[in-house]
C-alpha positions in Angstrom: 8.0 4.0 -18.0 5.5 4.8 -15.2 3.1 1.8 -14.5 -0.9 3.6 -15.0 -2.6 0.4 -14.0 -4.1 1.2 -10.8 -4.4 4.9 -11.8 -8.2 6.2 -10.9 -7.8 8.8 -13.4 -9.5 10.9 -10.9 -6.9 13.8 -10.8 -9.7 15.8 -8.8 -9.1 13.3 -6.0 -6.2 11.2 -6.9 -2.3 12.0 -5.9 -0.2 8.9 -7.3 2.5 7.5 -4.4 4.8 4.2 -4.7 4.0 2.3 -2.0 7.0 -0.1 -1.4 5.5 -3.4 -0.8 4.6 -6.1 -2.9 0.7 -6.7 -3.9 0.7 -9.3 -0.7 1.7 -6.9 1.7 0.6 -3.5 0.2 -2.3 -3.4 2.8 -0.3 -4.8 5.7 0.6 -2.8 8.3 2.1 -3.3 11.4 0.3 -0.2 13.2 -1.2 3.6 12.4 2.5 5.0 12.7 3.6 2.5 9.4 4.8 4.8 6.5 3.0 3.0 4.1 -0.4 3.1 6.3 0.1 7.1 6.4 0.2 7.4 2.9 -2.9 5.2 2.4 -4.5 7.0 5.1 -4.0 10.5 4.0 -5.6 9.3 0.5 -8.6 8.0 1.9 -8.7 10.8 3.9 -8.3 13.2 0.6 -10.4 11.4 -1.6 -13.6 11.0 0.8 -12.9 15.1 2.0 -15.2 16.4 -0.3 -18.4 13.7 -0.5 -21.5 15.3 0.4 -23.0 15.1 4.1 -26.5 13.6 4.3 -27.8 16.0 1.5 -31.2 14.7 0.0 -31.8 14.1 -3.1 -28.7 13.4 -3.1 -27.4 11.1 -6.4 -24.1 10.2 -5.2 -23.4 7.8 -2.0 -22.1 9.6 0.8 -20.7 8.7 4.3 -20.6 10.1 7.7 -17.5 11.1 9.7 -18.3 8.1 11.6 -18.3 5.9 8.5 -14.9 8.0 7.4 -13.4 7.3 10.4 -14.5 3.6 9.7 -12.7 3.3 7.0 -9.4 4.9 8.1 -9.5 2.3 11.1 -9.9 -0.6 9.1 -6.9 -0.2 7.4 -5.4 -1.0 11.1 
C-alpha cells in the first residue's frame, strides 16, 4: 500500500518521489550535488514555476526569482 500522508493533493504542482532517508535526515544534505537535495530541489523549483510575478491585485502570494532562488539555497 502507497503511504498518502504527505501527499499535497496538488497534482497541478505535485510529482510524488521516495526520498530514502528517515524523517531526521530527509532535509539533510551534505551539498547541492546530494541525490536527495536534487529531487527536493527540482520540486521546489516545479511547484513555485508557475506563481505569478508582482502582478497587482494580485490574491495569491507570490515571490521573486530572488526569493526562488532563496528558497532553493536554504535547503543547502
Amino acid at each position: 500500500m502507497e503511504d498518502t500522508s504527505s501527499y499535497l493533493n496538488l497534482p497541478a504542482i505535485e510529482t510524488t518521489e521516495h526520498i530514502g532517508r528517515n524523517h531526521m535526515d530527509m532535509c539533510r544534505f551534505s551539498g547541492p550535488e546530494d541525490v536527495e537535495y536534487r529531487k527536493v530541489a527540482a520540486a521546489l523549483r516545479r511547484m513555485t514555476a508557475n506563481l505569478p510575478e508582482n502582478q497587482v491585485p494580485n490574491p495569491r502570494p507570490s515571490l521573486t526569482p530572488e526569493q526562488r532562488q532563496q528558497l532553493r539555497d536554504s535547503l543547502r
